[in-house]
C-alpha positions, -999 to +999 in steps of 0.1 A: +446-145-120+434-169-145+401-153-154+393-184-186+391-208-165+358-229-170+362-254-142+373-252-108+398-278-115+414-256-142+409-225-121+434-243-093+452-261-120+466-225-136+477-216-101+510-215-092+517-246-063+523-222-035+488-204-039+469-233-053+478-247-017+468-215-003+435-216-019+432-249-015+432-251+026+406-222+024+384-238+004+385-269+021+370-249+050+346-233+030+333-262+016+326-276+044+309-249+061+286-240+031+250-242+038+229-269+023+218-258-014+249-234-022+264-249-051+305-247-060+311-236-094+329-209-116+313-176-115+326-141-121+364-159-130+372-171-099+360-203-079+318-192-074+293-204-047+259-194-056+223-203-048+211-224-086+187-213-105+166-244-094+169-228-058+163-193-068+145-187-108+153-153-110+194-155-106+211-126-098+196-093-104+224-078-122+226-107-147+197-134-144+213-157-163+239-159-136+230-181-102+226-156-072+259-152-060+268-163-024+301-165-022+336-164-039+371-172-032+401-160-060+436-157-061+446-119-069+477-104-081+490-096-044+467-116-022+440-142-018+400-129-012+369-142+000+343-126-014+310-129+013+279-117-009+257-131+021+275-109+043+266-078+023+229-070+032+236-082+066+249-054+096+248-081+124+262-108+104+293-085+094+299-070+128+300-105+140+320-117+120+347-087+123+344-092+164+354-131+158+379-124+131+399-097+157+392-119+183+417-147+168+444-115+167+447-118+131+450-087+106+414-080+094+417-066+056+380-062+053+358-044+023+323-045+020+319-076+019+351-092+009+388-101+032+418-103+020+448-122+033+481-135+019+485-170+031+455-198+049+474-192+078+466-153+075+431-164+073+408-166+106+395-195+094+372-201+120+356-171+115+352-174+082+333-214+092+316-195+119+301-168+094+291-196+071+276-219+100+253-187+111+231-185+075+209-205+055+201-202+021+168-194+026+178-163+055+201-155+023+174-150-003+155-134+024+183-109+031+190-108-007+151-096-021+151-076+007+185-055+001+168-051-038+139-035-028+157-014-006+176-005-033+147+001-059+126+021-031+158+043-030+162+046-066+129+058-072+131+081-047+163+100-059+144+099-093+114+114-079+137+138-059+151+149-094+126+152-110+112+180-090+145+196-089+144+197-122+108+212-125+118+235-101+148+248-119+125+251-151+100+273-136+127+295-121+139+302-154+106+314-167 
């Protein structure tokens, strides 16, 4: 919704009451959940948890200037979302969390790595404490520099994969 917003204060403040309380009871969960060293900030226009840059130098791959993303938590057009970055990587982790999520009998609205409900009390909200409970930040970064050099190693092979398509494709044409 309010994508200027330089503060979390401002972020909530912009909020209409109903959803600011909304977001608020989530975030009260998460913030008490989070795992020692995830910091509570604005990131990506909407209310960020992230690893710092005094945690982790290099920051997130896609922007290094950016803290490494861990988590975030916005209030969308049609629907609130938490977005789970450290769920990402992590096939265990997610399927766990899905089994606990179903297992409360509540609606799972589930991306990659990201739910979406309309109200807190939409929310399994255990779940969501029990899926931040289960990492650290170290088992993040772990998970993290190991999903971007999975990613590079398969990068470099579609190039390498291409690039003999390609000579192939030249030769036949001789």
């Amino acid at each position: 919704m309010n994508r200027k917003a330089a503060t979390v204060d401002e972020y909530l403040a912009s909020l209409p009451e109903d959803r600011r309380k909304e977001i608020e009871a989530v975030r009260k969960v998460i913030r008490k959940h989070l795992p020692k060293g995830v910091q509570e900030g604005m990131q990506y226009g909407m209310i960020g948890y992230f690893v710092p840059h005094k945690a982790y130098p290099a920051g997130y791959h896609c922007d290094p200037k950016q803290p490494l993303p861990f988590g975030g938590l916005a209030a969308q057009k049609n629907h609130l979302s938490f977005y789970m970055m450290y769920m990402y990587p992590q096939g265990e982790h997610e399927s766990n969390f899905r089994k606990a999520w179903l297992a409360t009998g509540r609606k799972l609205d589930m991306g990659r790595c990201c739910v979406r409900f309309k109200t807190a009390a939409d929310a399994a909200l255990d779940a969501i404490a029990q899926s931040l409970d289960s990492i650290t930040v170290k088992d993040f970064i772990d998970l993290y520099e190991r999903s971007i050099k999975s990613i590079s190693t398969k990068k470099a092979a579609q190039r390498s994969t291409k690039k003999v398509a390609k000579k192939k494709a030249t030769s036949r044409k001789r």
